[in-house]
C-alpha positions in Angstrom: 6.9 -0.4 -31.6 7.0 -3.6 -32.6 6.1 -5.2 -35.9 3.8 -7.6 -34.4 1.7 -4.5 -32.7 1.9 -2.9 -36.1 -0.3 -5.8 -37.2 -2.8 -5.6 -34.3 -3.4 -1.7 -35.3 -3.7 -2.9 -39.0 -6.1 -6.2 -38.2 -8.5 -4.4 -36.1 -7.8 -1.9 -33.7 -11.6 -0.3 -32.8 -12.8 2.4 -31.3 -16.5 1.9 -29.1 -19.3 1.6 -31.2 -20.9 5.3 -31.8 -24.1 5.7 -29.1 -22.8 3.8 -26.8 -22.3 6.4 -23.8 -24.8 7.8 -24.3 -27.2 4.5 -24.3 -25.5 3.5 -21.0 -26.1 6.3 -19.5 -29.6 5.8 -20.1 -29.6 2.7 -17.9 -27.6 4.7 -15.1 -30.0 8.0 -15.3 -33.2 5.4 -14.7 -32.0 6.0 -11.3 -32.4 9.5 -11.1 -32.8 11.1 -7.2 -29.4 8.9 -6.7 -27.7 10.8 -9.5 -29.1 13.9 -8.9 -27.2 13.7 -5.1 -24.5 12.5 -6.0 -23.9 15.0 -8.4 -24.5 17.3 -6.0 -22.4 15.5 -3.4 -19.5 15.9 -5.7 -19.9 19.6 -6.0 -19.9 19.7 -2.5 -16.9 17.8 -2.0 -15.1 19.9 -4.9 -16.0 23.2 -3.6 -14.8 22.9 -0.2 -11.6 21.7 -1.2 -11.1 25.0 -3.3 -12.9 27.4 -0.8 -10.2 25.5 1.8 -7.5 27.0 -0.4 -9.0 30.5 -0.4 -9.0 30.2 3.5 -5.7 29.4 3.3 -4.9 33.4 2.3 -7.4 34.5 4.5 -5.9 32.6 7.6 -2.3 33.2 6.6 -2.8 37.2 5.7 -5.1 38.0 8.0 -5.0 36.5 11.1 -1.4 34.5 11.3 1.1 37.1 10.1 -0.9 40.0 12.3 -0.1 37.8 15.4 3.7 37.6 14.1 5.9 39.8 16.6 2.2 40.7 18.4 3.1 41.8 22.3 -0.6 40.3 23.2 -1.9 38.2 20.0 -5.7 37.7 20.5 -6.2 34.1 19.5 -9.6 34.2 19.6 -10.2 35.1 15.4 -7.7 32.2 15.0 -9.5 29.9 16.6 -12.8 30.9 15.3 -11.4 30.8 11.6 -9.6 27.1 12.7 -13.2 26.0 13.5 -15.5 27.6 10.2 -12.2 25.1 8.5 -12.8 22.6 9.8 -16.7 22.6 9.5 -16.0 23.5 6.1 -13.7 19.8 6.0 -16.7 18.0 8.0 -19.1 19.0 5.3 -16.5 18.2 1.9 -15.7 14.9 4.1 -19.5 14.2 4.3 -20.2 14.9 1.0 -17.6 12.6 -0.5 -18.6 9.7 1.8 -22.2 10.2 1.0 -21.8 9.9 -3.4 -19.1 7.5 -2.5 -22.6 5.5 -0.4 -24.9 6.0 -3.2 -23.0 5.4 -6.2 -22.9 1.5 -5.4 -26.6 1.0 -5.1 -26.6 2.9 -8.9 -23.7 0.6 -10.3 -25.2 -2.5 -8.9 -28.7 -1.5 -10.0 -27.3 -0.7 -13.8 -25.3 -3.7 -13.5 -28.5 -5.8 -12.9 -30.7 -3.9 -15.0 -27.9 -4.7 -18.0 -27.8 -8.4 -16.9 -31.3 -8.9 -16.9 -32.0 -7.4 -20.2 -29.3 -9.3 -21.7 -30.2 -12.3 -20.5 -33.7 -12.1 -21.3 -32.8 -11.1 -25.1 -30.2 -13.8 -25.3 -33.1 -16.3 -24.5 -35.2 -14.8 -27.8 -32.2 -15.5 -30.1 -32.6 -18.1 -32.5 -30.4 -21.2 -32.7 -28.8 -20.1 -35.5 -26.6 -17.1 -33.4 -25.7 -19.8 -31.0 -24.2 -22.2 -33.9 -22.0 -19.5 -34.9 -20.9 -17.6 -31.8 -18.6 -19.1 -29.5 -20.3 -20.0 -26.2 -16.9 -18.2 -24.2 -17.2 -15.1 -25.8 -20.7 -15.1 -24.9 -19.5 -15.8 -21.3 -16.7 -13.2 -21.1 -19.5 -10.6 -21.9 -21.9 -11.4 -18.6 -18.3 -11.5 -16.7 -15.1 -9.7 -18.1 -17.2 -7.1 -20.0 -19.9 -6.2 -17.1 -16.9 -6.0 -14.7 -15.4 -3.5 -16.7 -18.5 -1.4 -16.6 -18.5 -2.1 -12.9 -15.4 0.0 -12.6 -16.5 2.4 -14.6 -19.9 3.2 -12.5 -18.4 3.0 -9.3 -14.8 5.2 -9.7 -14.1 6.2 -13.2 -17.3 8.1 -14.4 -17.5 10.0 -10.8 -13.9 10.3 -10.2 -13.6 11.8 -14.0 -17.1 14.5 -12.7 -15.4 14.8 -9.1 -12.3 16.0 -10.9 -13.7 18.0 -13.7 -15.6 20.2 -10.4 -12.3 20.3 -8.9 -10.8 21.8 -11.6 -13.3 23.9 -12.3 -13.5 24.9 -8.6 -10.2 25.2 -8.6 -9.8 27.5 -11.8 -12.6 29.8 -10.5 -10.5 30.1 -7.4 -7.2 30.8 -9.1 -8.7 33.7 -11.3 -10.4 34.9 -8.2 -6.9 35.4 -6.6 -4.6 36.1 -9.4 -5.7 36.1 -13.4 -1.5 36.7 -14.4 -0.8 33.4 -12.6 -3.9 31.8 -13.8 -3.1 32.5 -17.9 0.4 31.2 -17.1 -1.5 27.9 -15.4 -3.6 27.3 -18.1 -0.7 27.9 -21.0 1.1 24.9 -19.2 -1.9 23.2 -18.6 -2.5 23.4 -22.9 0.6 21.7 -23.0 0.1 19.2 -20.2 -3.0 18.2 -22.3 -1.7 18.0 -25.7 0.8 15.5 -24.2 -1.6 13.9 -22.1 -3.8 13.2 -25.4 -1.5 11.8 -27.4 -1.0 9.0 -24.9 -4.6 8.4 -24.1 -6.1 8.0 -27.7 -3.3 5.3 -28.2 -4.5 3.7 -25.1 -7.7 3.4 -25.6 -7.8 1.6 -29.1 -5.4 -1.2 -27.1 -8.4 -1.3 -24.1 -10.6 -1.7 -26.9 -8.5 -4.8 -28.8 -7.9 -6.0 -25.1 -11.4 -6.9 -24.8 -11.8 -8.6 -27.8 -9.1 -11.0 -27.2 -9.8 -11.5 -23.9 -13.3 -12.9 -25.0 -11.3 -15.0 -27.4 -9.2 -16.5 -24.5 -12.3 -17.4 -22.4 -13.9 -18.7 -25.3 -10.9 -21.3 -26.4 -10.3 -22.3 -22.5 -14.4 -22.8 -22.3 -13.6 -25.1 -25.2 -10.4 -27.0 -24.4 -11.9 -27.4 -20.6 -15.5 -28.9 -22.3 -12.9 -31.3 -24.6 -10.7 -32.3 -22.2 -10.9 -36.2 -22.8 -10.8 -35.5 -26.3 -7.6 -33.6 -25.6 -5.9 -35.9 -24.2 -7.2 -39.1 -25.8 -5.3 -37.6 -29.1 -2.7 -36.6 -27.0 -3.0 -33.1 -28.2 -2.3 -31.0 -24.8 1.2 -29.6 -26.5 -0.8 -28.3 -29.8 -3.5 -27.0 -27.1 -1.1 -25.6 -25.2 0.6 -23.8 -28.0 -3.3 -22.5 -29.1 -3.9 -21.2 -25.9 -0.3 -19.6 -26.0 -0.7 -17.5 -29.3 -3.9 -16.1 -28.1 -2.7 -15.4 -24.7 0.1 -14.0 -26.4 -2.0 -11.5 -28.7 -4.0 -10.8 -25.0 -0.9 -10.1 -23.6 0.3 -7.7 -26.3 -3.2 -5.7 -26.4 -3.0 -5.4 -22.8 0.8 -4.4 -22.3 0.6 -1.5 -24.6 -2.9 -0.4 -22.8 -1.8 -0.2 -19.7 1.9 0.8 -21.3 0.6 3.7 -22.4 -2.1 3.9 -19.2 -0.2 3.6 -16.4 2.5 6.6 -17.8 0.0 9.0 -18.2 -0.2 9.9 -14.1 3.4 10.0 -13.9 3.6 12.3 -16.7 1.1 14.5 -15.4 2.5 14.1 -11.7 6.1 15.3 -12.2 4.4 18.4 -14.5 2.7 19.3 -11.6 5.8 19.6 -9.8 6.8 21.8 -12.7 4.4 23.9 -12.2 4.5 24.1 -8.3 8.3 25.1 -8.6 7.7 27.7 -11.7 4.9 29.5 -10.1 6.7 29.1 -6.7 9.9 30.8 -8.3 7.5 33.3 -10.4 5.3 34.2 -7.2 8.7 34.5 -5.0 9.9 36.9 -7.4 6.8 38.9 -8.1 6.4 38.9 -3.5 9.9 40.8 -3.0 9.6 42.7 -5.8 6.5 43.8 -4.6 4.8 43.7 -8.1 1.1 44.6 -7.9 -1.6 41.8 -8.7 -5.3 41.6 -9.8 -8.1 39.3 -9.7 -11.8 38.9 -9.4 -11.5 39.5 -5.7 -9.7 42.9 -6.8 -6.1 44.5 -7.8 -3.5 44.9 -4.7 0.2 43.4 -3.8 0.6 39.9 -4.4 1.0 38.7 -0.7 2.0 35.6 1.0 -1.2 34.5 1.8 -2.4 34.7 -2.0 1.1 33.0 -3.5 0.6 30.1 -0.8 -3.0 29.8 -1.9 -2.0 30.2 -5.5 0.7 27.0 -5.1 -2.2 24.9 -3.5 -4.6 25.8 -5.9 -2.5 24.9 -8.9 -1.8 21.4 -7.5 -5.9 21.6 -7.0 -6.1 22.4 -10.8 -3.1 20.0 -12.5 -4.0 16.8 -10.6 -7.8 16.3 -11.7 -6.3 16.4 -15.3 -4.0 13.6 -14.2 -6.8 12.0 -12.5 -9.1 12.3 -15.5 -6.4 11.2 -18.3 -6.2 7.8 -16.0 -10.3 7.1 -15.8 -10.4 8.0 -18.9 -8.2 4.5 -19.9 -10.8 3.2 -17.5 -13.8 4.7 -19.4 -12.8 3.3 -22.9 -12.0 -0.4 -21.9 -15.9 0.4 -20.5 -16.8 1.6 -23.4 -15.2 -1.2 -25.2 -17.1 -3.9 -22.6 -20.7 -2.1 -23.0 -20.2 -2.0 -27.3 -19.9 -5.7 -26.6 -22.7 -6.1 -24.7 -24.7 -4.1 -26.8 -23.9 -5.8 -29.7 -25.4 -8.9 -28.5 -28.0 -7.0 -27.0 -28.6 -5.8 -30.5 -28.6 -9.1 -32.4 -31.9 -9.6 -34.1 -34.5 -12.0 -32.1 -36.0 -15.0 -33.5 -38.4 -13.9 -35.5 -42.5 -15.0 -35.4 -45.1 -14.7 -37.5 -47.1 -17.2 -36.8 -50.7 -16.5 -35.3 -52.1 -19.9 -34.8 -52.2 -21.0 -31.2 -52.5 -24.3 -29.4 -55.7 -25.0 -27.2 -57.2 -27.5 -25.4 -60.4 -28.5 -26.4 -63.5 -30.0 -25.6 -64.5 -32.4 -28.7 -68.3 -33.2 -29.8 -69.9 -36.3 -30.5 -69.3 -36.0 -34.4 -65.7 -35.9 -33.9 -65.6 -32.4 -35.2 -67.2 -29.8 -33.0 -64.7 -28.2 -30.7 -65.3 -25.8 -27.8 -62.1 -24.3 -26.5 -61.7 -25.7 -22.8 -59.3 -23.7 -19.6 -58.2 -26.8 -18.3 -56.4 -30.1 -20.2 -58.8 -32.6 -21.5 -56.5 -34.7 -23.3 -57.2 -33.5 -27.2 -55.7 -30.4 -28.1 -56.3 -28.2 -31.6 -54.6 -25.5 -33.8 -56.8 -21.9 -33.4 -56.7 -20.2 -36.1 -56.8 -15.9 -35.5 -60.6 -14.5 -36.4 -59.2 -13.4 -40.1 -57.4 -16.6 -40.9 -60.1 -19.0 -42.7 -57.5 -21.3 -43.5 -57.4 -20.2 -46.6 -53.6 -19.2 -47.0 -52.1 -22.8 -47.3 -54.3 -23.8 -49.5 -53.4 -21.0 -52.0 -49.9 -22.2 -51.7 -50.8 -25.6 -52.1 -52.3 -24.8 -55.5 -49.2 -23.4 -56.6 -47.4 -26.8 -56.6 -46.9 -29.7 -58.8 -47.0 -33.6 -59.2 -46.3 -35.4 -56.3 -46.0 -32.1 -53.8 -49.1 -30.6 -54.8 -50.8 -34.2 -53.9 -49.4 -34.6 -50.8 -50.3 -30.7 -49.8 -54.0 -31.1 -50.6 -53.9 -34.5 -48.9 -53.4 -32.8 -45.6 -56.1 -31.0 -46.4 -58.3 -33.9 -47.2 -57.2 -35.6 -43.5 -57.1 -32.7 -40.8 -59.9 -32.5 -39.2 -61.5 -29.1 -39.0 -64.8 -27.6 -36.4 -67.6 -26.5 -38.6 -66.6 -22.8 -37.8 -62.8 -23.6 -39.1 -61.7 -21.7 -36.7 -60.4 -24.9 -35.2 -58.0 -28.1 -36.3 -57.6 -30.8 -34.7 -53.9 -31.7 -33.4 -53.1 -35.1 -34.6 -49.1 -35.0 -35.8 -50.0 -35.4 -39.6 -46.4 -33.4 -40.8 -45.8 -33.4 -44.6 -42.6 -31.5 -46.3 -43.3 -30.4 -50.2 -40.8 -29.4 -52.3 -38.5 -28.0 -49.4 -35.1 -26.7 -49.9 -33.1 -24.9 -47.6 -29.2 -24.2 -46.6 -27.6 -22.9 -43.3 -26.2 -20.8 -46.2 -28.8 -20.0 -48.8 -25.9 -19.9 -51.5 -25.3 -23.9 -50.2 -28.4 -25.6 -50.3 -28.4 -29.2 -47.8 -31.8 -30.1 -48.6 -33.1 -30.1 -52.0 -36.8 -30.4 -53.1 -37.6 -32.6 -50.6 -41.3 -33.5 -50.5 -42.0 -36.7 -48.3 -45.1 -37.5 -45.0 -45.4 -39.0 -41.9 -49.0 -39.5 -40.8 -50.2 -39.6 -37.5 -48.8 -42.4 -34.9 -46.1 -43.4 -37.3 -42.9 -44.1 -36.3 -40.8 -42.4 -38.9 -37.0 -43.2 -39.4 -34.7 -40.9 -41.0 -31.5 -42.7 -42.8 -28.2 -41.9 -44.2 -24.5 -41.0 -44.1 -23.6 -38.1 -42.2 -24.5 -35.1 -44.0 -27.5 -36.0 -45.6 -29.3 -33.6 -43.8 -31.4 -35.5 -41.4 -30.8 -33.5 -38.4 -31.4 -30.7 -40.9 -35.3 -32.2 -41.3 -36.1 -32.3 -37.5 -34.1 -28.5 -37.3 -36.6 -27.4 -39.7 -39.8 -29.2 -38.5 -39.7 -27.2 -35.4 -38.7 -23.6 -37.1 -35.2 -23.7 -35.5 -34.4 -22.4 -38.7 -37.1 -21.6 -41.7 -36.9 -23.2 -45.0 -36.0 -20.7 -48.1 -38.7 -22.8 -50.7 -41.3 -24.8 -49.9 -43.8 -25.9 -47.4 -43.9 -27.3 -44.6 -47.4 -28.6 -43.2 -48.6 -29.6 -39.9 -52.2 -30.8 -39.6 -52.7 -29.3 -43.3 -51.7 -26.3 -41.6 -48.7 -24.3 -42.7 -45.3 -24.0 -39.6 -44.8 -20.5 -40.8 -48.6 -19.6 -39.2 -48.2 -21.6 -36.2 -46.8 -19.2 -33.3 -42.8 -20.8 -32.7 -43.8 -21.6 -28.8 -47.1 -23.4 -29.7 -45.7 -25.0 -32.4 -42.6 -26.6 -30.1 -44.7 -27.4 -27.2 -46.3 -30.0 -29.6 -42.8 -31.8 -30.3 -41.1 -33.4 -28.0 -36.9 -33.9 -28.7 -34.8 -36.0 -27.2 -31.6 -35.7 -28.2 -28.1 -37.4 -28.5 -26.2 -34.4 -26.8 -28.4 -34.7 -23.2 -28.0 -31.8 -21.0 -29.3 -31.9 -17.2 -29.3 -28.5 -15.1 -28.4 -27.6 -11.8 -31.0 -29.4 -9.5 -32.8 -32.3 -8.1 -34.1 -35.6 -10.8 -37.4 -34.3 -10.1 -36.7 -30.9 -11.0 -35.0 -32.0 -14.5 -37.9 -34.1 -15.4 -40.8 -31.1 -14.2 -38.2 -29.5 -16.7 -40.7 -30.5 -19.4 -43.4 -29.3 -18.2 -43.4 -26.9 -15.6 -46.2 -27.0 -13.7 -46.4 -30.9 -13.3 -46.6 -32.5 -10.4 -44.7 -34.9 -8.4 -47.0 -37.9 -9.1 -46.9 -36.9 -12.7 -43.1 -36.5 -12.8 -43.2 -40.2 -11.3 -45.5 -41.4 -14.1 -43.0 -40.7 -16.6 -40.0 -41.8 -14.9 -41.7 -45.5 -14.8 -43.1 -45.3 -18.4 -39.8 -44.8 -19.6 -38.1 -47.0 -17.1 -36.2 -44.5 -15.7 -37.7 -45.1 -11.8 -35.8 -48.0 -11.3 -31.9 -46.2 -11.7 -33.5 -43.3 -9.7 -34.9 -44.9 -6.5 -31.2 -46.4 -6.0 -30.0 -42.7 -6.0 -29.0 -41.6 -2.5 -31.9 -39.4 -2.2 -33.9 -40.4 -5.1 -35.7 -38.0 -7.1 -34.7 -35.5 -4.4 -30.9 -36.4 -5.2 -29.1 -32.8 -6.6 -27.7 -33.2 -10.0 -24.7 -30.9 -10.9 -22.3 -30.4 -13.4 -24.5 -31.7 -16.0 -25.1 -34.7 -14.0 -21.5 -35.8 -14.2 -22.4 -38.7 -11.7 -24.6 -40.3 -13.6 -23.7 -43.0 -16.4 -24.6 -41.7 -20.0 -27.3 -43.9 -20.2 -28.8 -42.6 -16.8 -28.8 -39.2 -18.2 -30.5 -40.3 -21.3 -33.5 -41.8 -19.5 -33.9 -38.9 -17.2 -33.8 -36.6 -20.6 -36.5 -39.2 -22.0 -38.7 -39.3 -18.9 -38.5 -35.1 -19.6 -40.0 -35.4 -23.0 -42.7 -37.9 -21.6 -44.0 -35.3 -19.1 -44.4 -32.9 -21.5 -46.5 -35.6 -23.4 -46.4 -33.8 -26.9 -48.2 -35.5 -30.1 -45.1 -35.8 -31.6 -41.2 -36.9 -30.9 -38.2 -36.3 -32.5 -35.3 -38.7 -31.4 -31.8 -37.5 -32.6 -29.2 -40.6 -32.0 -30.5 -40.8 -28.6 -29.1 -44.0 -28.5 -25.7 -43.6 -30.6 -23.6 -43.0 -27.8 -24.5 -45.9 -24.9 -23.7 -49.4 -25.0 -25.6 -52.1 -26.4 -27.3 -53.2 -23.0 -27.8 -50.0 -21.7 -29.2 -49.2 -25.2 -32.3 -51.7 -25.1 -33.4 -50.4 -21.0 -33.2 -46.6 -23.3 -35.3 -48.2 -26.5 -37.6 -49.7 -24.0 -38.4 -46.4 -22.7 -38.3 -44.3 -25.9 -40.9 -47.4 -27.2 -43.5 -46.2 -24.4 -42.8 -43.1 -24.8 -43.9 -43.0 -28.6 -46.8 -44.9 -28.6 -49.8 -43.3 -30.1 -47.5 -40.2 -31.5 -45.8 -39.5 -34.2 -42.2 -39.9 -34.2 -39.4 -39.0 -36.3 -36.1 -40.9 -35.2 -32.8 -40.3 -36.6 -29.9 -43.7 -36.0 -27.2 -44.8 -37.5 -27.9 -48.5 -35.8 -29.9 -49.2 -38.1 -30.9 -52.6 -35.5 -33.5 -49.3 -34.1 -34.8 -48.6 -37.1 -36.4 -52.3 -38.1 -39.8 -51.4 -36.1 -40.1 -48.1 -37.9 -43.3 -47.9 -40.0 -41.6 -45.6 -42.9 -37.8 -45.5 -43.4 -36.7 -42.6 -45.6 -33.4 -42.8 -46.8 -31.3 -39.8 -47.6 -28.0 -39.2 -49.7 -26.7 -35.3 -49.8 -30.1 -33.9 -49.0 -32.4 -36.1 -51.0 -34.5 -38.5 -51.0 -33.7 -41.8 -52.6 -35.9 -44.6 -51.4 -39.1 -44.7 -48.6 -40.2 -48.1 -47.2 -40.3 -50.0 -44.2 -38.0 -52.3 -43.6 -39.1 -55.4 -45.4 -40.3 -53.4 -48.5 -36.9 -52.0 -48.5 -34.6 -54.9 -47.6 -36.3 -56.5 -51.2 -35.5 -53.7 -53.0 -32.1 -54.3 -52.4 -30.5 -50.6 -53.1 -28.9 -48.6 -50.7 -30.7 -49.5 -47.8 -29.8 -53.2 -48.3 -26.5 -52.5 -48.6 -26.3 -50.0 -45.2 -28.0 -52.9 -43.7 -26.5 -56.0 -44.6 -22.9 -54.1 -44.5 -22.1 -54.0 -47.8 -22.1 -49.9 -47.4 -21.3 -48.1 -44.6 -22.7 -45.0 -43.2 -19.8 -42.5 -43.7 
């Protein structure tokens, strides 16, 4: 072996996760009158295989050798034995056909059943497994793993029960004929297994490592093919190359000594069949002129030809299921290896909520205070508190703070406006951070103590070098990931009681990074907001200046975006994802670099747009131009997750610190 496998079995050879056969067979058995058929299908099929053996004596002893030398041979028994044969074939023949029919409706069904379920959790996993999982191994597992189990379904798991009946069948037979021969069939068959073992447990710790690094390999050829320009802009196609070669080389090695050690084993087994035909044919010659005597279940008597030919048959009946189990048993544990996989990720914990404070429309009284929950829009939407949740819990916290933090917490408190009941707030985008700190690693804190406020309809500007954690603000404004100390408040009311779904359908993001799905203009905008209309889709393509670009389109807003629009200019993609936010016409925007990557004329059509779009909301905007920022109604400035000055643009400029010098040039944002 070589010294490079040697390190494989040393870095991480693994074995399927405990539980998981019998967890997928709890998908398969949810289709139970198809199992239940098969199964008996396959017994079917294996019985009249061995019951055509036992004929075999019958035919041979009792009504061919009685004809041998016969002056007037009746061929009538013949015949009729010839014909209950063959019926017997017709039904084993129909049998097999019919689990062969039934057992793709099962694999498809599991297959679809795993799919959907996987899916469905992937969509409840927080942001935080997709920033540290590679988006190709993810892929591999809806593709390379579920094709594995595919096999599995459809031939291995039967073919493996198929040839365990067989055996059995076959065994029955045997001692039914003969239990001398039998002993000395299963003595070589201890053997054959003990061999055959050996072989299998070393292959199916490579199926298992072949799985793995085949999700690497997708994963770095999802990633090379995503960053092609970037590939060859630094002319790094060689080093990419060589990349892709080490890991196809590790692939390569996991899978050669897999199917090394697979694709021996029927050979092996084979060729000791053949042993075994030619010993028991040599023993059963013997023991036939000798004339020893024999016994079985069926009785004692003189071993005859009939029962030797039936004996020969019988073993080759008996050896090759083994030989046919040992290879879907390779099968089985590269499966095995694909469903751990899937499971895992099925497994991974969902995004956790907490929250119990919804998002309503409501009606709003004369006094500006009373609020009567509405089933249609009416254009001013509140925060609804469950019936044991008096508010009460955020203001407890609140108390607990200090200086500046504890003044800003009660001020949110002072300016929400709450129904009589206080059951009620009303949503306004009044969002206030008080003594927050938080890391993607709690160990490595990125923000520290920040406590800062936006009140409603201002246009909010986040500043500073990269790293300073302003993306980390916006991340942590809508719960993508939940702050470790602190609080965050949103109409006076605390994120962490504000159901995640509720809570995001109030912010609207447009980011730097746009991505467009598979479908018309129209349906990217409705993207927003489902159940708009046409006419409302429309709306927000003008008020963010988007209609114009779109009517030029060959087929307009019916014109079928693929490929993450490829055919669209960057700046065209960005409109369509601002037009999106629009139509979902949330109380409050975040804009992260939305205008970073697009040039300077393409960049005021975009501002133009993003200006409708956040009139009258709240707005948090993230830019290194600092040209976009100059409007903004509060700029906070931020150096390695604090704050270090807060102004607008004028009040800062006089200052002169280090937003002067971002601006003017004198420092630049690195």
């Amino acid at each position: 072996m070589s010294a490079k496998s040697s390190q494989h079995e040393q870095a991480g050879l693994q074995r399927a996760t405990p539980g998981t056969t019998k967890r997928l067979f709890s998908y398969i058995l949810q289709y139970k009158w198809q199992v239940a058929v098969i199964v008996v299908s396959i017994v079917i099929s294996a019985a009249s295989q061995a019951a055509s053996a036992l004929f075999l004596q019958t035919l041979i002893d009792k009504y061919i050798l009685p004809l041998v030398g016969s002056k007037n041979p009746s061929w009538e028994p013949l015949v009729q034995m010839l014909i209950m044969m063959g019926c017997l074939y017709a039904v084993g023949t129909f049998a097999a056909w019919l689990w062969s029919w039934l057992v793709v409706s099962v694999e498809q069904g599991t297959l679809k059943d795993i799919r959907d379920q996987m899916f469905a959790h992937q969509q409840q996993l927080p942001i935080r497994y997709f920033d540290t999982h590679e988006h190709g191994d993810t892929m591999s597992r809806y593709t390379n793993d579920t094709d594995t189990l595919r096999q599995a379904i459809s031939q291995s798991f039967p073919q493996m029960f198929s040839s365990i009946i067989a055996a059995l069948a076959a065994l029955i037979s045997m001692l039914w004929l003969s239990v001398p021969f039998t002993l000395f069939t299963l003595a070589f068959t201890a053997f054959l297994i003990f061999v055959v073992r050996k072989i299998v447990t070393r292959s199916g710790l490579y199926f298992v490592k072949q799985q793995q690094e085949l999700g690497g390999v997708n994963a770095f050829v999802e990633e090379a093919v995503g960053g092609q320009k970037v590939i060859k802009v630094f002319n790094h196609e060689d080093a990419t190359a060589q990349t892709f070669a080490s890991k196809n080389e590790a692939l390569f090695e996991a899978s050669a000594e897999a199917n090394t050690y697979g694709n021996v084993t029927m050979p092996i087994v084979g060729n000791m069949g053949y042993v075994l035909y030619v010993l028991m044919a040599i023993l059963g010659g013997i023991a036939g002129i000798a004339g020893w005597s024999n016994f079985g279940l069926g009785g004692a008597g003189t071993l005859t030809l009939g029962t030797i030919i039936s004996l020969l048959t019988l073993s080759r009946s008996f050896i090759n299921p083994i030989g046919q189990v040992s290879m879907q048993f390779n099968m089985v544990m590269m499966a095995l290896a694909g469903a751990s996989r899937i499971f895992a990720l099925m497994d991974e914990p969902v995004e956790s909520d907490e929250g119990s404070v919804k998002l309503v429309s409501v009606e709003l009284g004369s006094d500006g205070k009373t609020m009567t929950e509405a089933d249609h829009e009416t254009g001013h939407w509140a925060w609804k508190r469950a019936a044991d949740d008096d508010g009460t819990r955020s203001l407890a916290a609140a108390a607990k703070l200090r200086g500046d933090a504890r003044k800003v917490a009660e001020k949110a408190k002072e300016v929400a406006v709450t129904s009589p009941d206080g059951r009620y707030t009303l949503l306004k985008g009044d969002v206030r951070f008080t003594d927050v700190t938080f890391g993607y690693n709690p160990d490595k804190p990125v923000l520290h103590d920040i406590t800062w406020f936006a009140e409603p309809g201002q246009k909010m500007a986040l500043v500073g070098a990269t790293g300073a954690g302003k993306t980390t603000i916006t991340n942590l404004i809508n719960r993508f990931y939940d702050i470790q100390e602190g609080q965050i408040l949103y109409d006076g009311i605390d994120v962490k009681n504000i159901c995640k779904p509720d809570l995001r359908r109030s912010l609207g993001i447009v980011l730097q990074d746009v991505n467009l799905f598979t479908g018309t203009v129209l349906d990217n905008i409705r993207y927003g907001r489902l159940d708009a209309t046409d006419e409302e889709c429309i709306a927000a393509a003008k008020l963010t200046n988007a209609d114009g670009f779109i009517r030029m389109l060959p087929d307009g807003y019916q014109t079928v975006l693929e490929g993450d629009g490829s055919g669209l200019s960057q700046g065209q993609r960005q409109l369509i994802s601002i037009a999106r936010a629009a139509v979902a016409d949330p109380p409050a925007m975040i804009l992260d670099e939305a205008t970073s990557s697009i040039d300077t004329r393409t960049e005021e059509v975009v501002q133009k747009g993003m200006d409708n779009l956040m009139k009258g909301r709240t707005t948090f905007v993230i830019a290194h131009r600092l040209s976009t920022v100059r409007n903004s109604d509060v700029i906070m400035v931020l150096d390695h997750g604090r704050i270090i000055e807060r102004g607008n643009h004028e009040e800062l400029i006089a200052q002169k610190g280090e937003y002067y010098q971002l601006y003017t040039g004198a420092l630049e944002l690195e």
